[in-house]
DSSP file (Angstrom, degrees, kcal/mol; ACC not computed):
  #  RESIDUE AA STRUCTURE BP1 BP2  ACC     N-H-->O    O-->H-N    N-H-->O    O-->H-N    TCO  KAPPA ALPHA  PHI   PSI    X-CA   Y-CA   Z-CA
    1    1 A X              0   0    0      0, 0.0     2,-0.2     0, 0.0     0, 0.0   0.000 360.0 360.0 360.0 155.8  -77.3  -20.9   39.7
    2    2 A X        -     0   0    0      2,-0.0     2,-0.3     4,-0.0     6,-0.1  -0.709 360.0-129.2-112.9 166.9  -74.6  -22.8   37.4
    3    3 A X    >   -     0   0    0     -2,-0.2     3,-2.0     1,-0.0    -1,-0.0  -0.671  25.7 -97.2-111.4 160.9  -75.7  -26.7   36.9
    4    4 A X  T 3  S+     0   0    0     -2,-0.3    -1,-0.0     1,-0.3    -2,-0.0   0.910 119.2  58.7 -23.7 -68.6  -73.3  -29.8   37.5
    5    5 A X  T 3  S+     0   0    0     -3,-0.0    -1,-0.3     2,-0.0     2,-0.3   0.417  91.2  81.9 -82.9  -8.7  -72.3  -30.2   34.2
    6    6 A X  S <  S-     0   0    0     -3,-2.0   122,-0.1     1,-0.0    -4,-0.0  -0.783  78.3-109.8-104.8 164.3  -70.6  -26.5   33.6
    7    7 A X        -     0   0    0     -2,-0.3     2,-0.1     1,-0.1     3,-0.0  -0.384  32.5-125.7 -82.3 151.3  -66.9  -25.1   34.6
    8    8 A X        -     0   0    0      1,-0.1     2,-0.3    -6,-0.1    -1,-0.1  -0.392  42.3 -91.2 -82.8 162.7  -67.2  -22.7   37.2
    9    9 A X        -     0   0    0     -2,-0.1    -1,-0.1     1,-0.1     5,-0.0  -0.704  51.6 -92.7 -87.5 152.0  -65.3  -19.1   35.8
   10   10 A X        -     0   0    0     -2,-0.3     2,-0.2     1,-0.1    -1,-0.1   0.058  38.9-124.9 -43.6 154.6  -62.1  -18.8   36.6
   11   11 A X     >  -     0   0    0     -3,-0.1     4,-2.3     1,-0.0     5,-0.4  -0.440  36.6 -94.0 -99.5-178.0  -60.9  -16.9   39.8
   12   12 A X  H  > S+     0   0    0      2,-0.2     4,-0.6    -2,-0.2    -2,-0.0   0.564 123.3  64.0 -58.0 -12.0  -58.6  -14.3   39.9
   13   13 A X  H  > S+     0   0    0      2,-0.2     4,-2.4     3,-0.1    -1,-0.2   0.888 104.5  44.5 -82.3 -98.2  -56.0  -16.6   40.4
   14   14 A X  H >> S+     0   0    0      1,-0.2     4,-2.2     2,-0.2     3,-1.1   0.848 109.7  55.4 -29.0 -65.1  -56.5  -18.1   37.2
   15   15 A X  H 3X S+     0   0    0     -4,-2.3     4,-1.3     1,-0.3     5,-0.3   0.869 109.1  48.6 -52.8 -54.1  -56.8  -14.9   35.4
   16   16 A X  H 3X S+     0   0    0     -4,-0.6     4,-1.8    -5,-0.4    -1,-0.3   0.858 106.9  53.1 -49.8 -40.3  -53.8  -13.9   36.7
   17   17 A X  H <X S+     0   0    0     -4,-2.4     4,-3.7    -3,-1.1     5,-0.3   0.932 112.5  51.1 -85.8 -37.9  -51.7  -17.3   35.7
   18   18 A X  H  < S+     0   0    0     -4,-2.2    -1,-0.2     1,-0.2   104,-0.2   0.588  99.2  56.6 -75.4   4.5  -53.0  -16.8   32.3
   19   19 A X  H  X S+     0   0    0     -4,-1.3     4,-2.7     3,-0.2    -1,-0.2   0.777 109.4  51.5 -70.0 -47.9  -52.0  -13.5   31.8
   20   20 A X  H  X S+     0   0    0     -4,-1.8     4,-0.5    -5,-0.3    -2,-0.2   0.951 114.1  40.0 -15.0 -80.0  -48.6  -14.8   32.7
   21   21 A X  H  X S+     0   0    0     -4,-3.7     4,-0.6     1,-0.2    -1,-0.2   0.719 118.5  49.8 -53.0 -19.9  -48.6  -17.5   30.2
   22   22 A X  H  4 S+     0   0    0     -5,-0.3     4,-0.4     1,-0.2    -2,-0.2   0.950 112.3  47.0 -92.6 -32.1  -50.4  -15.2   27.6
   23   23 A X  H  X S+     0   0    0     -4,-2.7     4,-1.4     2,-0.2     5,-0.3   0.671 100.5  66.4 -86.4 -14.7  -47.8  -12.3   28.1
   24   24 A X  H >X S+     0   0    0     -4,-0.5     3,-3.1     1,-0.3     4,-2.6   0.937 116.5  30.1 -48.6 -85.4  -44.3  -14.7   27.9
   25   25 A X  H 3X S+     0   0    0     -4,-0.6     4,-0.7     1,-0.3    -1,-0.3   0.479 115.9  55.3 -31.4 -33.1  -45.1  -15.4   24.2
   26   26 A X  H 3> S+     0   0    0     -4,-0.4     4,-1.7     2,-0.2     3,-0.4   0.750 108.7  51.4-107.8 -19.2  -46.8  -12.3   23.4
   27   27 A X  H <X S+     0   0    0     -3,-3.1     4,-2.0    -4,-1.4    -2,-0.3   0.926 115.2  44.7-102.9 -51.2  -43.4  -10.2   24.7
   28   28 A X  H  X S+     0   0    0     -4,-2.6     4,-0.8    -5,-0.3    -1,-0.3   0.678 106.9  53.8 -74.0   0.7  -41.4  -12.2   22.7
   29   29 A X  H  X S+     0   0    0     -4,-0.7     4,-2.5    -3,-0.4     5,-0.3   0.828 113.8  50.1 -94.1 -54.3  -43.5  -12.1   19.5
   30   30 A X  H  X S+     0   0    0     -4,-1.7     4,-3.1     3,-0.2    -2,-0.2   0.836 109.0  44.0   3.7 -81.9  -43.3   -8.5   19.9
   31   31 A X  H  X S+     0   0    0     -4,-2.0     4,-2.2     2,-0.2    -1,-0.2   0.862 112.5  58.0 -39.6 -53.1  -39.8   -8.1   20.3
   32   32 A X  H  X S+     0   0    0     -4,-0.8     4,-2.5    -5,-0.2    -2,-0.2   0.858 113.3  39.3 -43.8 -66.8  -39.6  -10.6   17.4
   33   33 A X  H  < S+     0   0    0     -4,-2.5     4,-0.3     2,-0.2    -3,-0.2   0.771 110.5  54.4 -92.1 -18.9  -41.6   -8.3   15.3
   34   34 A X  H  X S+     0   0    0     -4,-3.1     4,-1.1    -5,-0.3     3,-0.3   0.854 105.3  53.2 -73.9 -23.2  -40.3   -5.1   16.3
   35   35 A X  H >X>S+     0   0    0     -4,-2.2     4,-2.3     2,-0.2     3,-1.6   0.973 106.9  55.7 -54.2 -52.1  -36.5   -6.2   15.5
   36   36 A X  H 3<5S+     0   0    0     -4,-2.5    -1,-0.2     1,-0.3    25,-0.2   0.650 108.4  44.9 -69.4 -25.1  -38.0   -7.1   12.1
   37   37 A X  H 345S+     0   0    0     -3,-0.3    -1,-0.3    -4,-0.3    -2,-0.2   0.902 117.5  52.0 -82.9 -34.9  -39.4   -3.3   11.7
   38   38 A X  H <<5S-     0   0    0     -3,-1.6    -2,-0.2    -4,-1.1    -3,-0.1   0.938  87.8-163.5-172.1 -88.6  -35.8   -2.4   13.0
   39   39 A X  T  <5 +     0   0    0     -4,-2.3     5,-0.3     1,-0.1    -3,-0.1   0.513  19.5 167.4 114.9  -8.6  -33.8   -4.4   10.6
   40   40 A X     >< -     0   0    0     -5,-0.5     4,-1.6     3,-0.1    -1,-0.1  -0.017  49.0 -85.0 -85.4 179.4  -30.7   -4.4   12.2
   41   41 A X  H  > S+     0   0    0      1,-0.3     4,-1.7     2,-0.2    -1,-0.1   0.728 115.2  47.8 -35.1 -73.8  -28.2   -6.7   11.1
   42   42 A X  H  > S+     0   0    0      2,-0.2     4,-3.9     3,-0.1    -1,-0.3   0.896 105.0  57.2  -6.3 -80.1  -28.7  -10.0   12.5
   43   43 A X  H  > S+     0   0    0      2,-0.2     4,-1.2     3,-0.1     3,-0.4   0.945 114.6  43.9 -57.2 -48.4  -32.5  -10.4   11.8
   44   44 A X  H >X S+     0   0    0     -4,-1.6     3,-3.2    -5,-0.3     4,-1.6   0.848 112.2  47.4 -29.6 -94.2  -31.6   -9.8    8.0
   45   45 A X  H 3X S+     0   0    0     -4,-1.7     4,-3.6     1,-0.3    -1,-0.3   0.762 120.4  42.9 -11.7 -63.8  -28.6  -12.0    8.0
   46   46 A X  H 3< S+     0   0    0     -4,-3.9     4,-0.4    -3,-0.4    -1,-0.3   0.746 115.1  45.9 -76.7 -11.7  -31.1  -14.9   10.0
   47   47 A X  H XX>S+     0   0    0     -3,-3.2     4,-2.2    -4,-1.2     5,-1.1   0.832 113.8  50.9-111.8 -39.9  -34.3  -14.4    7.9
   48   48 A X  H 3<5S+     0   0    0     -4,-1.6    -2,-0.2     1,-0.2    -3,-0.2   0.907 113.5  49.8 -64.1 -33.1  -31.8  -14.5    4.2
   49   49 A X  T 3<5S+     0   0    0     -4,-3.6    -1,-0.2    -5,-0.3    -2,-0.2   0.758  98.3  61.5 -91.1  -7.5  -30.4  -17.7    5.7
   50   50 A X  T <45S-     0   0    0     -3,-0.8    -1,-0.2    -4,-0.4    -2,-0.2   0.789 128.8 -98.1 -46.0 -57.9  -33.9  -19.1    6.3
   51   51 A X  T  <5S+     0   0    0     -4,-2.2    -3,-0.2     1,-0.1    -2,-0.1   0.015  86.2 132.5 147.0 -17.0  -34.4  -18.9    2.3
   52   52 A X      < -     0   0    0     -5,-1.1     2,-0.4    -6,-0.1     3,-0.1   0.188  60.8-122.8 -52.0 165.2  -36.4  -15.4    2.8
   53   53 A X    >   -     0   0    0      1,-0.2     3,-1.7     4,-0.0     4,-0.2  -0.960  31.8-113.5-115.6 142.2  -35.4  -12.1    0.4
   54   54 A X  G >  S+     0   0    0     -2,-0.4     3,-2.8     1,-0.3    -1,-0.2   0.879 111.7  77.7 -56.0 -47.6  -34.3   -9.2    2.7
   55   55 A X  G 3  S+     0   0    0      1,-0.3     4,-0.3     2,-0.1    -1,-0.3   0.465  88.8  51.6 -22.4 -22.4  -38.0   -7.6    1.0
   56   56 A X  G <> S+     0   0    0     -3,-1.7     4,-1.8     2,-0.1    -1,-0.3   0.436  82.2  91.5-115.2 -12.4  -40.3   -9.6    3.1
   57   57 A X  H <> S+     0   0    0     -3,-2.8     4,-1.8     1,-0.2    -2,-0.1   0.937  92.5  41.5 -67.1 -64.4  -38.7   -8.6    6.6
   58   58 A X  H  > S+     0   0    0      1,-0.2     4,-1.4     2,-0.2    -1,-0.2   0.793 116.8  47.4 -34.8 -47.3  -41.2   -5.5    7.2
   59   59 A X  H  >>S+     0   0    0     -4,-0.3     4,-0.9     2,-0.2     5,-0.5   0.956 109.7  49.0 -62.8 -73.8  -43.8   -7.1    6.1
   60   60 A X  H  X5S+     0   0    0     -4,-1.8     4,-7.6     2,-0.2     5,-0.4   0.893 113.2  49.6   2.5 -78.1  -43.1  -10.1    8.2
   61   61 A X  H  X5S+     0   0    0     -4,-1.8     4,-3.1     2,-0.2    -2,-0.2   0.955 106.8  58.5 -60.5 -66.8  -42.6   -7.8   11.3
   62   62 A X  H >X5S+     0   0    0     -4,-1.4     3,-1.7     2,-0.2     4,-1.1   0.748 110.7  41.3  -7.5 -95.3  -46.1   -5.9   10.5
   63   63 A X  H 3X5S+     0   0    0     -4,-0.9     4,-1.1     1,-0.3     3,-0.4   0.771 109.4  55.4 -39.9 -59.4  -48.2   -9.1   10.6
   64   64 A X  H 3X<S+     0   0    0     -4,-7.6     4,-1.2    -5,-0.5    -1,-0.3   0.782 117.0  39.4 -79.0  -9.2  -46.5  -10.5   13.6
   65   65 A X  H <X S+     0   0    0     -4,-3.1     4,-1.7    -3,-1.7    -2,-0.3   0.991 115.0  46.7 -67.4 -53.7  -47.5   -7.1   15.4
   66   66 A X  H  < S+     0   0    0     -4,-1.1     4,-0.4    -3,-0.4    -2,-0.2   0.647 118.7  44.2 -76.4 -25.4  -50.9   -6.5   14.1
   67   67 A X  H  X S+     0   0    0     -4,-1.1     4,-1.7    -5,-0.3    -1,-0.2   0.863 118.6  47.0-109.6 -32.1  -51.7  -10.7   15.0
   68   68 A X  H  < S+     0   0    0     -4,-1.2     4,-0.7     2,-0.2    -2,-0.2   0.674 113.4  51.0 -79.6 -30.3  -49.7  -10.2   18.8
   69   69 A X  T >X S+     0   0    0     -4,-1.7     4,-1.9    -5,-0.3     3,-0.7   0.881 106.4  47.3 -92.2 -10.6  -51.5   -7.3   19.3
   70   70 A X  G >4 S+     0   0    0     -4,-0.4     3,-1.0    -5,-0.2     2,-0.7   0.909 112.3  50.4 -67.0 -65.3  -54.9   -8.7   18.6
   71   71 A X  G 3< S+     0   0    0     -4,-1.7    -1,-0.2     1,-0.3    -2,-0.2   0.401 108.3  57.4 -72.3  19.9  -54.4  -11.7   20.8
   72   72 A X  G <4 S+     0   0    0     -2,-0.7    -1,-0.3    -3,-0.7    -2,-0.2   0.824  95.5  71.0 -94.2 -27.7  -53.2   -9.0   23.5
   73   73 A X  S << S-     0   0    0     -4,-1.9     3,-0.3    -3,-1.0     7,-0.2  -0.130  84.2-131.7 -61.4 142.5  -56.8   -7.0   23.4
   74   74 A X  S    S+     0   0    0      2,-0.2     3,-0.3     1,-0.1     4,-0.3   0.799  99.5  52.3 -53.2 -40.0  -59.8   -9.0   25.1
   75   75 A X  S    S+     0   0    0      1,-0.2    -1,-0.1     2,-0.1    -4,-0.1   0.774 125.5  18.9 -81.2 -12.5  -62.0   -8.5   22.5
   76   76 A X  S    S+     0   0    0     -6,-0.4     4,-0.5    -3,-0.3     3,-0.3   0.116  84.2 114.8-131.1  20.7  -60.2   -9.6   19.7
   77   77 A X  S >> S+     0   0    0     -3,-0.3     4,-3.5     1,-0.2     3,-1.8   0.894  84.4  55.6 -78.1 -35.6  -57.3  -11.9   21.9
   78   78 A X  H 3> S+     0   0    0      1,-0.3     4,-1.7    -4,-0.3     5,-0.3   0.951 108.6  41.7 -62.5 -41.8  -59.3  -15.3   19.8
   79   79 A X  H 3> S+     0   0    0     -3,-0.3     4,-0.7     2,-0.2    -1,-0.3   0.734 114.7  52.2 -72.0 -21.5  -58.8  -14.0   16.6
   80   80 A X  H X> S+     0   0    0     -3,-1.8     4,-2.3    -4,-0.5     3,-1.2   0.954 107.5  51.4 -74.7 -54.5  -55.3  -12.9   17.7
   81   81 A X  H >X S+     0   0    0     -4,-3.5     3,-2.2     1,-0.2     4,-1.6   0.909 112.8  46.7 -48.0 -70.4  -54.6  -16.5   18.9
   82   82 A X  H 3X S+     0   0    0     -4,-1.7     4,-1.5     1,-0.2    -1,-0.2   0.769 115.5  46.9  -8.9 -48.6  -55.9  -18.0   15.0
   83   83 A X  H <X S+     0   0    0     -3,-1.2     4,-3.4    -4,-0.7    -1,-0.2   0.820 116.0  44.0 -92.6 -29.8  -53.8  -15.4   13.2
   84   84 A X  H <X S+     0   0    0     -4,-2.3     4,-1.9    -3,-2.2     5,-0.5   0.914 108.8  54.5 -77.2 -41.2  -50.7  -16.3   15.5
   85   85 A X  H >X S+     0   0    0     -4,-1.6     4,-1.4     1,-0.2     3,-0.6   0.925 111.8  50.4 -83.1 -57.6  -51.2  -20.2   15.3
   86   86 A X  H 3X S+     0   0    0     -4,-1.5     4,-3.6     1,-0.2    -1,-0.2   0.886 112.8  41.2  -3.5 -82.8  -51.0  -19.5   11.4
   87   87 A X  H 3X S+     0   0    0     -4,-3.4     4,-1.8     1,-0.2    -2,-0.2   0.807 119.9  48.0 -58.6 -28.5  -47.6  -17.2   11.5
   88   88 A X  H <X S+     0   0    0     -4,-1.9     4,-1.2    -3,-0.6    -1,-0.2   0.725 110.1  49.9-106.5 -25.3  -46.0  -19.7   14.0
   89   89 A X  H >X S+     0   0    0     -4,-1.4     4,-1.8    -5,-0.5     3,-0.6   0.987 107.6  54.1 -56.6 -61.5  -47.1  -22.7   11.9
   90   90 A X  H >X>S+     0   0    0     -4,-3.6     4,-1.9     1,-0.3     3,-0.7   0.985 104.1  54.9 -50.7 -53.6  -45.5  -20.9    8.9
   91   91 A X  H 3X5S+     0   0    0     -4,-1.8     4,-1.3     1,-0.3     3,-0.5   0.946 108.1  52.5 -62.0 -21.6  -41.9  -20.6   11.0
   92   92 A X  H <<5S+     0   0    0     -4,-1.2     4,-0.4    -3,-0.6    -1,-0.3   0.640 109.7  47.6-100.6   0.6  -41.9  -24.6   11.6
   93   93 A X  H <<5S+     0   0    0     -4,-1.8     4,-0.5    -3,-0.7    -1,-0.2   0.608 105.6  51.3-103.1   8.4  -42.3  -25.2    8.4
   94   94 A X  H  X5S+     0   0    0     -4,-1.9     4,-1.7    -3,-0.5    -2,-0.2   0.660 115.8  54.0 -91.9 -28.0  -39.7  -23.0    7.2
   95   95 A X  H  XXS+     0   0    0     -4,-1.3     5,-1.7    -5,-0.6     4,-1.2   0.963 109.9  39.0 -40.7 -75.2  -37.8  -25.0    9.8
   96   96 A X  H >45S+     0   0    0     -4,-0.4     3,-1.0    -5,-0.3    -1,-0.2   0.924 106.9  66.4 -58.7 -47.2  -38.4  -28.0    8.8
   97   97 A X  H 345S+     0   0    0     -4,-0.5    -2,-0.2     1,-0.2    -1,-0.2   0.825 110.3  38.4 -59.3 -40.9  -38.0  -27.1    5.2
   98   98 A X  H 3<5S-     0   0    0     -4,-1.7    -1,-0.2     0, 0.0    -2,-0.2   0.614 116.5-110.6 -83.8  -7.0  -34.4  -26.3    5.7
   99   99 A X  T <<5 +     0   0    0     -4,-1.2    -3,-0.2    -3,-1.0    -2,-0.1   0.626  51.3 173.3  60.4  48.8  -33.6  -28.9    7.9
  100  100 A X      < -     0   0    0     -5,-1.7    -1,-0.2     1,-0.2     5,-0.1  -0.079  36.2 -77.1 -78.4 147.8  -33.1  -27.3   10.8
  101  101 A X     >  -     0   0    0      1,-0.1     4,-0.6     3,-0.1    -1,-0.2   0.205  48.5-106.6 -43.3 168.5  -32.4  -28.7   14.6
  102  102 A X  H >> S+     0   0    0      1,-0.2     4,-3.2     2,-0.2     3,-2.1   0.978 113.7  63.1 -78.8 -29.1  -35.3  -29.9   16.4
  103  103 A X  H 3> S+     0   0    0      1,-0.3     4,-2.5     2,-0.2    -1,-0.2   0.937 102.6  48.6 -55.9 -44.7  -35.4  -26.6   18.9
  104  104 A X  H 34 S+     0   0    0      2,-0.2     4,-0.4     1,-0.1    -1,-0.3   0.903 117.3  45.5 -54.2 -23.9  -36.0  -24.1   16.1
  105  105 A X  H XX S+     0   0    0     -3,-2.1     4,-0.8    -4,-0.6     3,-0.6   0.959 118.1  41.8 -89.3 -53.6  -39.0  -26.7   14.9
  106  106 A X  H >X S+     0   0    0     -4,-3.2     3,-0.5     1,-0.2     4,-0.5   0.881 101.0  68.8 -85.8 -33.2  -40.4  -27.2   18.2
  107  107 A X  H 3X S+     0   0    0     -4,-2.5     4,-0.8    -5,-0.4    -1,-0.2   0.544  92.5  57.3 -81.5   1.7  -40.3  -23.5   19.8
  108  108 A X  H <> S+     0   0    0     -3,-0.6     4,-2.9    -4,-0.4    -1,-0.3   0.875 109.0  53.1 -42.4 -56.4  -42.8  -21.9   17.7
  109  109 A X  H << S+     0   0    0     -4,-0.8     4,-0.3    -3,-0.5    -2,-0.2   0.541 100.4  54.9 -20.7 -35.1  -44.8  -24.7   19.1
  110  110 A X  H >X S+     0   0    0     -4,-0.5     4,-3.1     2,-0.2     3,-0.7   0.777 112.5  47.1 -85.4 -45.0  -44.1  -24.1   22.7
  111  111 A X  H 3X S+     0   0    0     -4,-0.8     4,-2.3     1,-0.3     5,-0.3   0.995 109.8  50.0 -84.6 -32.3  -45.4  -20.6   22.2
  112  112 A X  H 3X S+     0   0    0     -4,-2.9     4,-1.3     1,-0.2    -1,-0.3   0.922 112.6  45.3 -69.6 -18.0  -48.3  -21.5   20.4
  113  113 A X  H <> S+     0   0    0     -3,-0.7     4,-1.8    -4,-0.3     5,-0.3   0.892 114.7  53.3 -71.0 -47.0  -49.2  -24.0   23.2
  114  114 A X  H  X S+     0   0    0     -4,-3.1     4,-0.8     2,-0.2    -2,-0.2   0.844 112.1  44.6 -60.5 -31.1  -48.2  -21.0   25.6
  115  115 A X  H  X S+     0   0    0     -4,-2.3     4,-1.0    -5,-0.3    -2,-0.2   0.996 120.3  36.7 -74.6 -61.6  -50.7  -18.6   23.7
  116  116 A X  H  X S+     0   0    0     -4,-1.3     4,-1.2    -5,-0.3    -2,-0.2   0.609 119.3  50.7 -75.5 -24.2  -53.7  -20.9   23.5
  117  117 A X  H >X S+     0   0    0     -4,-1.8     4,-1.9    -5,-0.2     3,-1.0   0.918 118.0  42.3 -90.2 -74.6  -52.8  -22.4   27.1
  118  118 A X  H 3X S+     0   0    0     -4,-0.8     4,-1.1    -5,-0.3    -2,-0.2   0.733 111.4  49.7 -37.1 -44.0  -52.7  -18.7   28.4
  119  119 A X  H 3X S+     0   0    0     -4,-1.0     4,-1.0     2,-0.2    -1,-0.3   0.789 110.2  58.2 -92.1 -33.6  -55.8  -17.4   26.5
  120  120 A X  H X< S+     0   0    0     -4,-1.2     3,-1.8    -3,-1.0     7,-0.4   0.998 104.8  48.9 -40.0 -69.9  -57.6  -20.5   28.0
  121  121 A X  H 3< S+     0   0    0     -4,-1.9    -2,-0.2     1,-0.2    -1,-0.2   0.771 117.8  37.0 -26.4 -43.7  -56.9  -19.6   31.2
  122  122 A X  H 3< S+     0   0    0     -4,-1.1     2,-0.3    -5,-0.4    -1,-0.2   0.216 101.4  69.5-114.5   6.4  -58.0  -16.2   31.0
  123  123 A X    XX  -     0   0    0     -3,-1.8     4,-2.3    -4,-1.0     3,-2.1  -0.593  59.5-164.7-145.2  98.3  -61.0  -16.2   28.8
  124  124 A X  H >> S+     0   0    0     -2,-0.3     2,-4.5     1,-0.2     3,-0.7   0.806  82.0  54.1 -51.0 -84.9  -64.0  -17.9   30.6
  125  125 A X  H 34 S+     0   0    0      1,-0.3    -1,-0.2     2,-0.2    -5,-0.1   0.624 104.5  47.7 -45.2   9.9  -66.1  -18.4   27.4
  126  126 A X  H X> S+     0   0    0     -2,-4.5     4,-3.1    -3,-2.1     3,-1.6   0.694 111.0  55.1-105.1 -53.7  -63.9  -20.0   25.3
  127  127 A X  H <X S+     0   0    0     -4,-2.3     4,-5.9    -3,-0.7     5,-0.3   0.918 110.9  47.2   0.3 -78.3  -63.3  -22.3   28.4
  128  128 A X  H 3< S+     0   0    0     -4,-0.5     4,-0.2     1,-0.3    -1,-0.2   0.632 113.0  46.9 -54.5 -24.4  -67.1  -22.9   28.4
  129  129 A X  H <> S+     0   0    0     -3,-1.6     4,-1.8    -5,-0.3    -1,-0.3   0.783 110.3  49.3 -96.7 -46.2  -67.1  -23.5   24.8
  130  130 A X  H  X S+     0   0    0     -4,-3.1     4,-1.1     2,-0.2    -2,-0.2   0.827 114.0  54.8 -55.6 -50.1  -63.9  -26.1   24.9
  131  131 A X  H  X S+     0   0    0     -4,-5.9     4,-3.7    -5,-0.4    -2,-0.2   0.897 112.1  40.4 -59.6 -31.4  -66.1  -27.8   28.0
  132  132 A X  H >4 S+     0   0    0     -5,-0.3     3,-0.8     1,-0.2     4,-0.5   0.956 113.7  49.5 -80.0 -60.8  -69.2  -28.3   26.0
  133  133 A X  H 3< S+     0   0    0     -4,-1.8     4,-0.4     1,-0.3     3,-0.3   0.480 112.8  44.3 -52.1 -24.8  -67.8  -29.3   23.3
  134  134 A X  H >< S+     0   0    0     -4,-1.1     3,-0.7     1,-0.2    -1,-0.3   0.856 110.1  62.3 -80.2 -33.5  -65.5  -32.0   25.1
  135  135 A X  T << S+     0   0    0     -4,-3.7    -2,-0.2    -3,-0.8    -1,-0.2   0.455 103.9  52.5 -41.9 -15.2  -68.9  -32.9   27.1
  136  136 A X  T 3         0   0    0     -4,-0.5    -1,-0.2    -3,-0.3    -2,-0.2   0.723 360.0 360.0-104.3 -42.7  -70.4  -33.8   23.6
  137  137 A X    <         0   0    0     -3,-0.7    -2,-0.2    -4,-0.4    -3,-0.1   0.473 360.0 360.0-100.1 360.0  -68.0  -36.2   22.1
């Protein structure tokens, strides 16, 4: 029997709308990071005008696969989200460093709000863990 004071788990419902949220973000971080395996003209051209050396793109694209594909598995989707909040941090401050418009600054933000809002949704014990914790302070 669950007591007062904890979130019931999510329904299917739920599960569902954060798979949504979790997959927007995760299909363009993807994309994102297979163009970067890719190469093709463009991403070069946008990552040299960034301040980057053409060297770094593959590597780049690697990470942001290996860190979108954690946060898509269940078991390891927290660790994904950490690793993601990290790479996406790093792109608004390359943003910001160059002095870039506010939409480049702020949409790495929106997906990281969209990953962590999504992975909420969809993963009752972090929920549970976010409840107590707010229950405390």
């Amino acid at each position: 029997m669950r007591e007062n004071n904890q979130p019931a788990a999510g329904g299917k419902k739920q599960l569902w709308v954060g798979r949504i949220i979790s997959a927007l973000p995760a299909l363009f971080l993807l994309v994102d990071g297979g163009m970067k395996l890719v190469k093709p003209v463009v991403v070069v051209e946008a990552t040299v005008q960034l301040g980057y050396d053409e060297s770094v793109i593959v590597g780049l694209g690697v990470v942001l696969l290996v860190c979108t594909v954690l946060y898509l598995l269940p078991p390891t989707s927290f660790l994904g989200a950490i690793l993601l909040t990290g790479y996406l941090g790093g792109a608004v401050a390359t943003h910001v460093r160059i002095g870039d418009s506010l939409f480049p600054i702020f949409f790495p933000v929106i997906l990281g709000i969209m990953l962590w809002g999504g992975l909420l949704l969809r993963d009752d014990p972090l929920r549970a863990c976010i409840y107590a914790k707010v229950q405390r302070n």
